[in-house]
Structures are given as C-alpha cells and as structure tokens.
ZAVO-491243 format. One record per residue (C-alpha): residue in three letters; x, y, z. Coordinates in steps of 0.1 Angstrom, whole numbers, plus 5000, padded with zeros to 4 digits. Example, Ala and Ser with C-alpha at 12.3 -4.5 7.8 and 13.67 -1.06 7.14 Angstrom:
<resn=ala&xx=5123&yy=4955&zz=5078>
<resn=ser&xx=5137&yy=4989&zz=5071>
END
This chain:
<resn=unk&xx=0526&yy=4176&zz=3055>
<resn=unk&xx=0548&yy=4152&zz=3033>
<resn=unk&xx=0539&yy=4132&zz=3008>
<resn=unk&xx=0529&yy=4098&zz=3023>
<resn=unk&xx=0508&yy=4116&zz=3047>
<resn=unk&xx=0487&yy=4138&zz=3022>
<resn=unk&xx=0485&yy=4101&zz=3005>
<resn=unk&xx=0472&yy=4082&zz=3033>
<resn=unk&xx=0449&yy=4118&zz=3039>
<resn=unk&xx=0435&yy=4114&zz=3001>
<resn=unk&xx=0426&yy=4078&zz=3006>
<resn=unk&xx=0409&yy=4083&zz=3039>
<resn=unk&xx=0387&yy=4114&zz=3022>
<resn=unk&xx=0380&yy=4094&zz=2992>
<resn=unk&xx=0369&yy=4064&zz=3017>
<resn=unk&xx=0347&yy=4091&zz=3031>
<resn=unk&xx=0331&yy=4103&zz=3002>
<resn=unk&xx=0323&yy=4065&zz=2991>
<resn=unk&xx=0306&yy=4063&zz=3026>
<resn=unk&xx=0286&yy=4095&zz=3017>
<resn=unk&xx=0276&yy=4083&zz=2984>
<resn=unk&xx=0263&yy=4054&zz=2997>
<resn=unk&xx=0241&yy=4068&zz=3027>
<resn=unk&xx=0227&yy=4093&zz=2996>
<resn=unk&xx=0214&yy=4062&zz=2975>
<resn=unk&xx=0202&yy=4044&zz=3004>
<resn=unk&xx=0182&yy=4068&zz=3023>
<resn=unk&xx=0155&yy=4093&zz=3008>
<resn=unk&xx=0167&yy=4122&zz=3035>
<resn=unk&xx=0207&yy=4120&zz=3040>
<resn=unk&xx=0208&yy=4136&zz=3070>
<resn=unk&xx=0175&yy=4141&zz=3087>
<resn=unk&xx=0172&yy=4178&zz=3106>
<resn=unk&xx=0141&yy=4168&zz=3131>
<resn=unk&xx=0164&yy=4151&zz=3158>
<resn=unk&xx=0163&yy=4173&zz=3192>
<resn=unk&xx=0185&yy=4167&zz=3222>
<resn=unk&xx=0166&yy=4170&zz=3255>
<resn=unk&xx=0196&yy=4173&zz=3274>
<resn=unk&xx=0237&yy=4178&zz=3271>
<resn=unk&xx=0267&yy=4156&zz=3283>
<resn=unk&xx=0276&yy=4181&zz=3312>
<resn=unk&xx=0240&yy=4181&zz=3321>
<resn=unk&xx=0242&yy=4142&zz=3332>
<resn=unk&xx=0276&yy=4148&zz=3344>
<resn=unk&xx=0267&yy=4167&zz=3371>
<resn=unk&xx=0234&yy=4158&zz=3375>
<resn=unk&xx=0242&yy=4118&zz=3380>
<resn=unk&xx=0275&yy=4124&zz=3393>
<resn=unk&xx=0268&yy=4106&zz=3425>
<resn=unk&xx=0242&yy=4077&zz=3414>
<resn=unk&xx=0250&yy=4047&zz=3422>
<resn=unk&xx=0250&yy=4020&zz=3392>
<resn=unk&xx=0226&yy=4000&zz=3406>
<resn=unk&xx=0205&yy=4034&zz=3407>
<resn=unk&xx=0209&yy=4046&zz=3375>
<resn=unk&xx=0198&yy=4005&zz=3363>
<resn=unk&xx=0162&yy=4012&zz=3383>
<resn=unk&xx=0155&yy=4043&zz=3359>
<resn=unk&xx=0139&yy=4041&zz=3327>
<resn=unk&xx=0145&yy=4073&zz=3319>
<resn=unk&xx=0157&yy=4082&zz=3278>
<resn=unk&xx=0178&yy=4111&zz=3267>
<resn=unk&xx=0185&yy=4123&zz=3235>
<resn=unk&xx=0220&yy=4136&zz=3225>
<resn=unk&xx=0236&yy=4151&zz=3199>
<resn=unk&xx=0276&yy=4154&zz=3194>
<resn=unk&xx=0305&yy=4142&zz=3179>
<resn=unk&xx=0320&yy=4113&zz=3177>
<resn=unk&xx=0358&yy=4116&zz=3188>
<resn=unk&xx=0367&yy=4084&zz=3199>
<resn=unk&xx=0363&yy=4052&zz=3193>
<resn=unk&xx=0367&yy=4026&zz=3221>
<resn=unk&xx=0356&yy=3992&zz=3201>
<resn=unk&xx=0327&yy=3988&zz=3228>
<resn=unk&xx=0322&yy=4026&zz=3234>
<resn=unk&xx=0317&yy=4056&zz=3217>
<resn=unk&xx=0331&yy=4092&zz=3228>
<resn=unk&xx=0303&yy=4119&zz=3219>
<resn=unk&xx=0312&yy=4156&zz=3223>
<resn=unk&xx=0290&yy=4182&zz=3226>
<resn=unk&xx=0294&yy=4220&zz=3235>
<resn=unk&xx=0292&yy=4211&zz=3270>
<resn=unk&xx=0316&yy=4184&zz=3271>
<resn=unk&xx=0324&yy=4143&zz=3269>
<resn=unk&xx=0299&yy=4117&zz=3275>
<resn=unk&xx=0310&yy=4076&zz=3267>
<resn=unk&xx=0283&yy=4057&zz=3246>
<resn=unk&xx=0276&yy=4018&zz=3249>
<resn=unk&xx=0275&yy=3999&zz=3215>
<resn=unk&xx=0253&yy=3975&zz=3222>
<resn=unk&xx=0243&yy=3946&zz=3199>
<resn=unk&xx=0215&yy=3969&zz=3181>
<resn=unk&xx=0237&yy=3996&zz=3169>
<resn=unk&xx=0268&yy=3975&zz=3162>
<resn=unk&xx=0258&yy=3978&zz=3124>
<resn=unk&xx=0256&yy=4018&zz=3126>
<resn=unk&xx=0286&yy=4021&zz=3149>
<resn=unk&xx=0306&yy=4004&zz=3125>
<resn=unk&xx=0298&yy=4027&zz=3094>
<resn=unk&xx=0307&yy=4057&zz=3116>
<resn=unk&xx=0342&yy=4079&zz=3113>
<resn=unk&xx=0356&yy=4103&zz=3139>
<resn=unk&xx=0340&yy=4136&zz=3133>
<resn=unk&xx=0308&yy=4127&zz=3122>
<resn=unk&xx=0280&yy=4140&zz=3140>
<resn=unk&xx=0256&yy=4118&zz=3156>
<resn=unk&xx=0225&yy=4118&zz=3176>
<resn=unk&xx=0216&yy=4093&zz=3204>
<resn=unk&xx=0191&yy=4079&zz=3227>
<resn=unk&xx=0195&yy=4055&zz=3254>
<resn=unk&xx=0194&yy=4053&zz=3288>
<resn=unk&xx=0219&yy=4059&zz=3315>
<resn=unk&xx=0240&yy=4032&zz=3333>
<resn=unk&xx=0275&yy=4032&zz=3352>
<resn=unk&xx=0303&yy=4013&zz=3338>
<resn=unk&xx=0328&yy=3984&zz=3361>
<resn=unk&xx=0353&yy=4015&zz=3359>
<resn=unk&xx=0328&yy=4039&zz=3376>
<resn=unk&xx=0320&yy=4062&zz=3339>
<resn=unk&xx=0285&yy=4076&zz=3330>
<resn=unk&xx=0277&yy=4062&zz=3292>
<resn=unk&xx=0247&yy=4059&zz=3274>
<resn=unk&xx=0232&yy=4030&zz=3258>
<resn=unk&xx=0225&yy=4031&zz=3225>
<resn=unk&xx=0187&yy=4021&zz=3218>
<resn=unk&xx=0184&yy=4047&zz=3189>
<resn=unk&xx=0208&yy=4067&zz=3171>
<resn=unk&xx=0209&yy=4086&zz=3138>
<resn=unk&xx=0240&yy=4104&zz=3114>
<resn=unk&xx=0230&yy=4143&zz=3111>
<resn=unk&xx=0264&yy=4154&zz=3094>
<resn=unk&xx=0290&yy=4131&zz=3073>
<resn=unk&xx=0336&yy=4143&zz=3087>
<resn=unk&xx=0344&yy=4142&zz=3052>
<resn=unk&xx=0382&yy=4149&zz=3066>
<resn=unk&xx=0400&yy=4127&zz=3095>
<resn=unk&xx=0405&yy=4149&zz=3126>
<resn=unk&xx=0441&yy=4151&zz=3138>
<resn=unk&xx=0457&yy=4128&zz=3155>
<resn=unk&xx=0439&yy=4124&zz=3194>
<resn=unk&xx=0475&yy=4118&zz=3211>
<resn=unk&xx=0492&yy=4147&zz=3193>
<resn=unk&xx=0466&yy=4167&zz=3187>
<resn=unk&xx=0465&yy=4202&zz=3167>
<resn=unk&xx=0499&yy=4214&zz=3176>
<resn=unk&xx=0511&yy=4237&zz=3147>
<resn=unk&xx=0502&yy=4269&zz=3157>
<resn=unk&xx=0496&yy=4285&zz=3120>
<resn=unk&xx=0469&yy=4256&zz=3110>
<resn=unk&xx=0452&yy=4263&zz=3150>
<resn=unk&xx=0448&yy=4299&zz=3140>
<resn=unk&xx=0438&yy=4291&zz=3101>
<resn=unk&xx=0411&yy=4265&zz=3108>
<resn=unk&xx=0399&yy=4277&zz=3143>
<resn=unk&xx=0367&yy=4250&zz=3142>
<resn=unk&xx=0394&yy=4220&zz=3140>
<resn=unk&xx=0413&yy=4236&zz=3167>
<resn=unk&xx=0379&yy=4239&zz=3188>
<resn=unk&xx=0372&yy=4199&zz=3184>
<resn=unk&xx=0405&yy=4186&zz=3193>
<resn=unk&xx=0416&yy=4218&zz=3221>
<resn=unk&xx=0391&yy=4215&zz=3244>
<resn=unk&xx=0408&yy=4243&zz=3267>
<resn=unk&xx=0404&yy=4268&zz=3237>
<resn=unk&xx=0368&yy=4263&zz=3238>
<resn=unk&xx=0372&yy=4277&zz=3276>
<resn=unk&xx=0391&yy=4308&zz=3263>
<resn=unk&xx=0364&yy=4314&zz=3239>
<resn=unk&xx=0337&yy=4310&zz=3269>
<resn=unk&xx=0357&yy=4334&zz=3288>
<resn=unk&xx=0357&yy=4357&zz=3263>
<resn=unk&xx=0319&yy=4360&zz=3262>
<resn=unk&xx=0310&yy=4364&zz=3294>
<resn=unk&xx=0339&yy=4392&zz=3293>
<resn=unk&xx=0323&yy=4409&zz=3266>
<resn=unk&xx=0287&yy=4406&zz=3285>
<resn=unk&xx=0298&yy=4418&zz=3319>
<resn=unk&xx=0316&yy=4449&zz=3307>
<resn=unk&xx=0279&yy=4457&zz=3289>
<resn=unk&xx=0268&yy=4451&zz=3321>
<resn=unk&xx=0293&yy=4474&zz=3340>
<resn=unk&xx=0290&yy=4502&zz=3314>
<resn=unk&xx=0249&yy=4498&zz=3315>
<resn=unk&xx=0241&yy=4499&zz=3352>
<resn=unk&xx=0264&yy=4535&zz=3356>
<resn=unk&xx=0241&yy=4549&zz=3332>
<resn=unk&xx=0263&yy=4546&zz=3297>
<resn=unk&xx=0243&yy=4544&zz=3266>
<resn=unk&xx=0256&yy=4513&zz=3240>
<resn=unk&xx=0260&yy=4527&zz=3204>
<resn=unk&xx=0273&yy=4518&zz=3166>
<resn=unk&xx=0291&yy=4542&zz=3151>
<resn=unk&xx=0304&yy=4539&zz=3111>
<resn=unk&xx=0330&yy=4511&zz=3101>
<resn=unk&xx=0331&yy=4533&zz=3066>
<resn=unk&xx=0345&yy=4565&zz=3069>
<resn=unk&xx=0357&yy=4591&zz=3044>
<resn=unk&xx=0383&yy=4600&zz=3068>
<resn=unk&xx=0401&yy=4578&zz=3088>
<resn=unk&xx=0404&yy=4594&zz=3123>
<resn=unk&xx=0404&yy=4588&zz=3166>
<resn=unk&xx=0439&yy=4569&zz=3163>
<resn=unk&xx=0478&yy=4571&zz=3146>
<resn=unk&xx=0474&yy=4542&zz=3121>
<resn=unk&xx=0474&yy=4530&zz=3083>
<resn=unk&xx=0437&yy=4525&zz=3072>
<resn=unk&xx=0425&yy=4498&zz=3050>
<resn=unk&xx=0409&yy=4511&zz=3017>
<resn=unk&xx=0380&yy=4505&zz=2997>
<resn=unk&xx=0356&yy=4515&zz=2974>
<resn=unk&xx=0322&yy=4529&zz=2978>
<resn=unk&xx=0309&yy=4523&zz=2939>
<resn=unk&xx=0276&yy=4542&zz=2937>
<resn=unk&xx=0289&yy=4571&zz=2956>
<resn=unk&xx=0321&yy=4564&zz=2935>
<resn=unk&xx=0345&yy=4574&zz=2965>
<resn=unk&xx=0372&yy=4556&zz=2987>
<resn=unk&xx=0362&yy=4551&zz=3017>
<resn=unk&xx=0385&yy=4537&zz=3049>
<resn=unk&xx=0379&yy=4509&zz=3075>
<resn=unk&xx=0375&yy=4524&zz=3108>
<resn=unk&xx=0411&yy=4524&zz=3129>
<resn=unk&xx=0389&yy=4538&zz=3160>
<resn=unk&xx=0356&yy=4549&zz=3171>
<resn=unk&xx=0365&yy=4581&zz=3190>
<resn=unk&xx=0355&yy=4609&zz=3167>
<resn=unk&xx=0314&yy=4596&zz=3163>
<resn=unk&xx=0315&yy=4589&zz=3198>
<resn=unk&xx=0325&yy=4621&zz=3206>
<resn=unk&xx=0298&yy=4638&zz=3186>
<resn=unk&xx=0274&yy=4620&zz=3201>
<resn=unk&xx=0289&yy=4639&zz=3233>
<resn=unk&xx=0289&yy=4674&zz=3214>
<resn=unk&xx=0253&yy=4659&zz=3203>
<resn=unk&xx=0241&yy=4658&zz=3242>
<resn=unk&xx=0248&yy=4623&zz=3251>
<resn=unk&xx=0267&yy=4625&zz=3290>
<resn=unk&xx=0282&yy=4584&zz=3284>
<resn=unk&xx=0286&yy=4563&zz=3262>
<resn=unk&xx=0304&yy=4536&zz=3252>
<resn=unk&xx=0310&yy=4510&zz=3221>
<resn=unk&xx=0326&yy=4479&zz=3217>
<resn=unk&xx=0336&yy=4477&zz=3182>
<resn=unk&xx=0359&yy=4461&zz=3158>
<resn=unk&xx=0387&yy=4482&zz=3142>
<resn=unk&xx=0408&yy=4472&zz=3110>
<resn=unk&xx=0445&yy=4487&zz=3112>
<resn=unk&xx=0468&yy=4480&zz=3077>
<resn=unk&xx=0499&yy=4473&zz=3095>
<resn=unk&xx=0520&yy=4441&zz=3109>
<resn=unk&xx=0510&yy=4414&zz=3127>
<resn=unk&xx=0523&yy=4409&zz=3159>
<resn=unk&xx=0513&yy=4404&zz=3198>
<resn=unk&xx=0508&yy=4439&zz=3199>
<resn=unk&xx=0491&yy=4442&zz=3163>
<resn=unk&xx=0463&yy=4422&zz=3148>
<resn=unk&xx=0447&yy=4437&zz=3113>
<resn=unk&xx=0414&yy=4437&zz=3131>
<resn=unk&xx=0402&yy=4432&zz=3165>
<resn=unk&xx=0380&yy=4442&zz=3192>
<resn=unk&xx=0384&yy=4472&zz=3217>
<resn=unk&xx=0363&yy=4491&zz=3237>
<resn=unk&xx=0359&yy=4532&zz=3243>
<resn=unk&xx=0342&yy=4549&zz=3264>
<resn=unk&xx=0335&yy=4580&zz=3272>
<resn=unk&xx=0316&yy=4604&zz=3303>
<resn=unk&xx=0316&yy=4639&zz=3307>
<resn=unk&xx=0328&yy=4660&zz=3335>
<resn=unk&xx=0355&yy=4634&zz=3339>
<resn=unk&xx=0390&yy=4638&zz=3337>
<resn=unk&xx=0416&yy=4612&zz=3332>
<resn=unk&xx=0420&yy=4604&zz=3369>
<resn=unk&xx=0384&yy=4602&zz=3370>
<resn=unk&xx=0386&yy=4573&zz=3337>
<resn=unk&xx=0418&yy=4559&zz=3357>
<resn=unk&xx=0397&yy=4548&zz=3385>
<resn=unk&xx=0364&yy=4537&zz=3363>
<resn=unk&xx=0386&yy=4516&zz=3344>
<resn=unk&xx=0405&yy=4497&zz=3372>
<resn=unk&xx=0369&yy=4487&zz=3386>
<resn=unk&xx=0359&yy=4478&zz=3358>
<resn=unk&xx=0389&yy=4451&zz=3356>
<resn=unk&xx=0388&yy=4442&zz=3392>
<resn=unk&xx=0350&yy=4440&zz=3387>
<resn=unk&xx=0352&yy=4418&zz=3354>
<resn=unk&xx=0379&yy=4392&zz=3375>
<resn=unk&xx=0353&yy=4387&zz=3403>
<resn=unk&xx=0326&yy=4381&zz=3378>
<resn=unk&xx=0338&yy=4360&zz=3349>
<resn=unk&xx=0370&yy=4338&zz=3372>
<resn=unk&xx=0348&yy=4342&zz=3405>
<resn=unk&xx=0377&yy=4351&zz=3426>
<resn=unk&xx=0400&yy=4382&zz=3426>
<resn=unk&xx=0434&yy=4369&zz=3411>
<resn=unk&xx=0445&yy=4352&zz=3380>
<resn=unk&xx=0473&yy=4326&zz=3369>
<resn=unk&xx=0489&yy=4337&zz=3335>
<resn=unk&xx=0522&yy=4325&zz=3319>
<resn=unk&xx=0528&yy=4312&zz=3355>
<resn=unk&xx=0527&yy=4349&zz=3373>
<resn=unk&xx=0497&yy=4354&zz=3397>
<resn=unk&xx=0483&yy=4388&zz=3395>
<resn=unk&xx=0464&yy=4402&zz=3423>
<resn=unk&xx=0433&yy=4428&zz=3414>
<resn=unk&xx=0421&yy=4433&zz=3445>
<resn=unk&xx=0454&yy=4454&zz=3454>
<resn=unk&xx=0451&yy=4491&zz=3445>
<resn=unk&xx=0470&yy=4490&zz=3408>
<resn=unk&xx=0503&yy=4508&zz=3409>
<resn=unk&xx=0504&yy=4546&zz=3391>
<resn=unk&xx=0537&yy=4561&zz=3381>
<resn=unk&xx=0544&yy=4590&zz=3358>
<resn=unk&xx=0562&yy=4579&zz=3332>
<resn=unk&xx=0595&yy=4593&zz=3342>
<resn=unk&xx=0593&yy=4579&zz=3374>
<resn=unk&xx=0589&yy=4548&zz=3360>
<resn=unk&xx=0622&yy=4554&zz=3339>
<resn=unk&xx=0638&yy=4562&zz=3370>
<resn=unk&xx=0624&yy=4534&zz=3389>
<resn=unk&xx=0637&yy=4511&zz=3365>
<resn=unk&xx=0674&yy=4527&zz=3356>
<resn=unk&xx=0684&yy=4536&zz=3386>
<resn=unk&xx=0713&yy=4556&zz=3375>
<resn=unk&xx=0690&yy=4576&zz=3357>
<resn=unk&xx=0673&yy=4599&zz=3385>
<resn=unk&xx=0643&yy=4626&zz=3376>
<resn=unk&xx=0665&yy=4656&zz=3372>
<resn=unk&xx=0685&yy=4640&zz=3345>
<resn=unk&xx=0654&yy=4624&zz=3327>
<resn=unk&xx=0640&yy=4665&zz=3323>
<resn=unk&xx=0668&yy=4679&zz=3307>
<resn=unk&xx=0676&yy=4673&zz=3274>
<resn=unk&xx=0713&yy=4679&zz=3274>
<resn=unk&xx=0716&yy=4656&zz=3303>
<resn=unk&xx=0700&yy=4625&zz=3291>
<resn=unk&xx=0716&yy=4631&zz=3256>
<resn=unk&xx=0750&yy=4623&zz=3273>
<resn=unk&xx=0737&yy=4593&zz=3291>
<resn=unk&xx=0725&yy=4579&zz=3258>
<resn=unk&xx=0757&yy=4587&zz=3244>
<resn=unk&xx=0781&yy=4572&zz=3274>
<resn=unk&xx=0754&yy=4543&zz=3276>
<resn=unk&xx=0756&yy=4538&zz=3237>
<resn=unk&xx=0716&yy=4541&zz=3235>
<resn=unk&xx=0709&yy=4554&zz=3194>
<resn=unk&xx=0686&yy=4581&zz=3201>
<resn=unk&xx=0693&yy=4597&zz=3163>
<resn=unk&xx=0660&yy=4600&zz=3150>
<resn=unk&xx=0645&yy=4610&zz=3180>
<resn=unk&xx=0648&yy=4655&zz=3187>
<resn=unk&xx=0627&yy=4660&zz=3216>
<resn=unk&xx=0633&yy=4659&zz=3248>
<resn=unk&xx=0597&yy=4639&zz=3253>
<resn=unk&xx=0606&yy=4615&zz=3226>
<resn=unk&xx=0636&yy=4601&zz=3237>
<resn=unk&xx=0617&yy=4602&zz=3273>
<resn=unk&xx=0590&yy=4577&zz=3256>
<resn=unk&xx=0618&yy=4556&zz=3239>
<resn=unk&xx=0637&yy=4551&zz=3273>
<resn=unk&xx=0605&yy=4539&zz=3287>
<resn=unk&xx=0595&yy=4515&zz=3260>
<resn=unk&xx=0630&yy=4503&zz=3256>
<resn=unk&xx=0637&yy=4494&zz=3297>
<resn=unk&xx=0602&yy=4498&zz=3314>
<resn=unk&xx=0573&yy=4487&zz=3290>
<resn=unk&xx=0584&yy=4448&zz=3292>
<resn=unk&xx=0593&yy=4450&zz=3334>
<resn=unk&xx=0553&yy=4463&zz=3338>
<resn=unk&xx=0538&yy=4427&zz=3355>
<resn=unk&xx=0514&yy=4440&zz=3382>
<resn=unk&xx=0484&yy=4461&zz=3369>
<resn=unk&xx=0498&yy=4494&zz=3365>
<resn=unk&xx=0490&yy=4529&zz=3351>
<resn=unk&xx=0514&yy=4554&zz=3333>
<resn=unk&xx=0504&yy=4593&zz=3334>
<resn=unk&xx=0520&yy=4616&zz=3322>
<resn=unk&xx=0534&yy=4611&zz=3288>
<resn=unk&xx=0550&yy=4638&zz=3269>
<resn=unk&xx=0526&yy=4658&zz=3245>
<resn=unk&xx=0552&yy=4651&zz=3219>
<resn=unk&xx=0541&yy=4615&zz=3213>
<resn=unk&xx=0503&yy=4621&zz=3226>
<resn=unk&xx=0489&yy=4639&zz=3192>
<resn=unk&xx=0451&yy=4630&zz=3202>
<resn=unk&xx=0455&yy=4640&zz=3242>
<resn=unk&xx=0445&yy=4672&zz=3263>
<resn=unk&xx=0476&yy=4695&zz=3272>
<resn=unk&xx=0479&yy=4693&zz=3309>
<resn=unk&xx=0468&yy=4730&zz=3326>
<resn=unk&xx=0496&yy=4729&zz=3350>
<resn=unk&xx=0529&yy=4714&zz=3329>
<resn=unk&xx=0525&yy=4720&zz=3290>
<resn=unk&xx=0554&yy=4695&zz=3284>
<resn=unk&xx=0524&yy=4666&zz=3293>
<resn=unk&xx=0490&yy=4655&zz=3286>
<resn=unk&xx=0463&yy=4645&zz=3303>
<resn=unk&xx=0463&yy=4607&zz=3292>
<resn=unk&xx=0474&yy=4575&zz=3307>
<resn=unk&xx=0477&yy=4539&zz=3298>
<resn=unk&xx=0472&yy=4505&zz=3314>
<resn=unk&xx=0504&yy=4475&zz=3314>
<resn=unk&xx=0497&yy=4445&zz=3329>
<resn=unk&xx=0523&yy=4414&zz=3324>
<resn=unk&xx=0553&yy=4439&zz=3299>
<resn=unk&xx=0519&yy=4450&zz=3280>
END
C-alpha cells in the first residue's frame, strides 16, 4: 500500500470511528442484539422468483433481514447475507439512516417485497436498525481482493468481497460430512486420538515442539494419527477412522501446509487392494454427493469418476512415461545407472536401486498423473512405515492416489 493510499485509509477509519462515537452518545444500547431475521436473501430468491410485480404489491407480508451492506446504489441498498444478495429500497423514511451507513456495516431490515422497472427482488425499508459499526473500508468492489498473501492473511475480508470462496468453503463441509457418512454407514467407528505426544510417530516429518509445564516435558504436535489408531485396532476395534488436523515443521508449499486436515482409516482383514478399492468409492461416492453429478471441471481439465481409476506399478508407470526406459532396464541397477549417466540425470545421493526408481518417477511421472490414478508397488527403500510384500521383498504393500500431477 503506498503512502497516499494508507492516508486516504487513515482518514476514512478515523471518519468511522467519529461515526461510532457518535451512535455511542446518542443511543443507550449501541448495537442492539434482539433483532432476528425470519428469513435469508436466497430464501426470497427462489421463493419469489417468478411473482409478478403486481403480485408481490397485493402482499402485505414483512420480513426481517440481516446482512451487510456492500453496495450503495443512491436509491438502493445491496444487503449480503450467508446465503447471498438481496437489493433494498431507501425510501423517504430511512433516507436519514441510509445516509449514516458505510459499506460493511451490518444492518438489519424489514420491509416488504416488491419488483423493480428492471425486473429485481428488493425490499422496502419500513424498519431497519445498525447491529455492527465496518470500522475499515472494504476493498475496492471493481478490483476486489486480488493480492493473494492479504486473501490468505485476512480470510473473513476475502469471504465478503469473493463470493466464489464462500462456495469452496461450502464445498468443503459437506465433503467433510459425507465422508463421516461414508465411513459410518460401513460400520467404522469416529475417534480422537492425542495432538500431544511424547513421541512423534505414524509419518517421515519434523514435529513442532512444546512444552508440557506441570509434567515439565516436551511434548510434539501430532504429524499423524496412525500409531493410536492402530492401538485402538490391537485394542479390539475392527474400523475406524479420524479426521484430524496434523502440524508438520517444514516448508510451505502446494504440497506442504504447517497444519492441515487429513483423514485415516483403517479395517481389519483388509489388504491394500482391499483399501484401494474403499477409497476410490469413497471419491466417486463423495463427487455424486457433494457436485451431484459424476465429473468435475478443475484448472480447465474435466475428470471423469465414474471410469474405473487407472492402477500402475510404479515402474510401469516409469516406463509408460520414458519410453526408452522399458521394465527390464528399470530392475537392474547397473542398467539404469548408465541411462542416468548417458541421459545426464544426477542420481549422486541416491544408492539403491529403489531410490533412484522413486526419483525417476517423481522427476517424469508424478506431474503427467491427470486422471485418478493409483501407484502400487513402491520400493521398500523409500516406504519405512509399509508391509514388505510376501511375494517380492524389493516392494511393499502400499499405494498412493494422483489425480491432476498430485
């Protein structure tokens, strides 16, 4: 922000805070707390989305409101709820409290419903009260919240002026609530297990540490659930499952996040075919339920879930994708050391022959992985927490899901 603009930003808070003075000396309760909406700005939307004006004149109906105000159209009023937009009418009544009004401040209305010339649902303003002071201007409506480190930092500012963010955040939930859904209805029991630990296990990863002070111990944030779920297992328990937040101490990237969400489940007298086919229902499952159809648009790719997803080991995968480099090569370790070499691939830090296997497929497969797709097979070298195969020793008894290079 330069200088001018954190001026002109100064001036408008201090205009704000003059405002809020005022409404505290001239009113015994600021902002009253006994105002409740009867009804939400999708809710007449939809409901009234065919009555005629002359209809909507006939009724004498009132509804109450309660929103934000993000425009201002001299004659109307733009209210936002949780739901969405609704216009409000200024009429000659509440001219004196629409003019005392900034964008942001929270509002509640009653009125009744009529149809502007243009054809747009608004409701006229018979009674309407402040409920919470914007003490700061929202960003500008035409530009809107574009840099990316402020949308992240202040996610409620980036909620009021991105109305497609609130979507990704309603997504999310009903996400999270069908997969308890899934889970519950095969029988899996929902647990907590510790966020404190004394030892940091069930994943690779750099804990966060603290400080337990009347046990006088360090203590780690959790980096995964995996070994308290699996003594509930040893303790009896046939499936269950957690969804849990995990702290990790390392970078931040689109692959890394310092904390964030995951879910892991586990059910006896499975293997990892068995989990392989529980888990592509449960995607193909969650697409039908939250999008209500069986494909998705993202980045511009459409990806199809109703198609079986595609399983390759992961040196088929290597070979799929180099075609020059064919299975037999990709199992010997002398072999694929000279095509590193001739193909000037720096391999020097990596011995095994199942190492440089995993950093040929993360160098030229991960990112070419668009379709839903499972990798088995990965070397044992660089699966520490995996069951050892019982026919090939070289591989465990893991996979792992890639969906758009991810």
């Amino acid at each position: 922000m330069n200088k001018n603009n954190e001026e002109d930003e100064n001036r408008l808070i201090a205009e704000r805070r003059a405002k809020l003075l005022t409404i505290r000396e001239n009113k015994k309760v600021a902002f009253p707390n006994n105002f409740k909406p009867n009804t939400n700005a999708s809710e007449l939307q939809e409901k009234f989305i065919r009555t005629s004006k002359s209809e909507l004149e006939a009724m004498s109906d009132l509804y109450a409101l309660g929103g934000r105000l993000t425009r201002n159209r001299g004659a109307f009023l733009v209210l936002q709820d949780s739901t969405g937009v609704i216009q409000l009418y200024v009429n000659k009544n509440a001219r004196k409290f629409a003019k005392s009004l900034d964008l942001g401040d929270i509002i509640g209305v009653r009125g009744r419903l009529h149809r502007s010339g243009k054809g747009d649902l608004y409701v006229d303003m018979e009674d309407c009260v402040l409920l919470t002071k914007s003490l700061r201007p929202l960003p500008d409506k035409f530009h809107g919240l574009a840099d990316q480190e402020l949308r992240y930092r202040q996610r409620y500012v980036d909620l009021i002026v991105n109305p497609e963010v609130r979507r990704v955040f309603d997504i999310r939930s009903k996400l999270v609530n069908y997969i308890r859904t899934f889970f519950n209805e095969l029988g899996f029991s929902e647990v907590e297990t510790p966020m404190l630990q004394t030892i940091p296990g069930g994943a690779v990863a750099r804990p966060f540490v603290t400080h337990h002070n009347s046990l006088d111990i360090d203590m780690f944030m959790r980096i995964a659930p995996e070994l308290y779920l699996k003594r509930l297992i040893v303790g009896g328990y046939d499936r269950v499952y957690e969804i849990n937040r995990n702290f990790r101490n390392e970078g931040v990237s689109s692959k890394h996040n310092p904390e964030f969400t995951m879910i892991e489940f586990y059910k006896t007298y499975s293997d990892y075919k068995d989990m392989m086919i529980l888990t592509e229902d449960l995607l193909r499952q969650v697409v039908k339920k939250v999008k209500n159809k069986s494909s998705i648009t993202y980045q511009g790719t459409t990806l199809d879930f109703n198609k079986p997803f595609k399983r390759m080991t992961l040196i088929e995968s290597i070979s799929n994708f180099k075609k020059d480099l064919n299975i037999e090569h990709l199992k010997s370790i002398e072999k694929i050391k000279i095509y590193c070499d001739e193909n000037k691939i720096d391999i020097g830090k990596y011995n095994s022959l199942g190492e440089i296997q995993f950093h040929l497929f993360e160098k030229f497969v991960e990112s070419n992985l668009i379709e839903p797709t499972f990798i088995t097979e990965y070397p044992i070298e660089v699966s520490p927490l995996a069951r050892v195969n019982n026919s090939n020793p070289l591989i465990a008894d893991r996979f792992e899901f890639f969906i758009m290079g991810k």
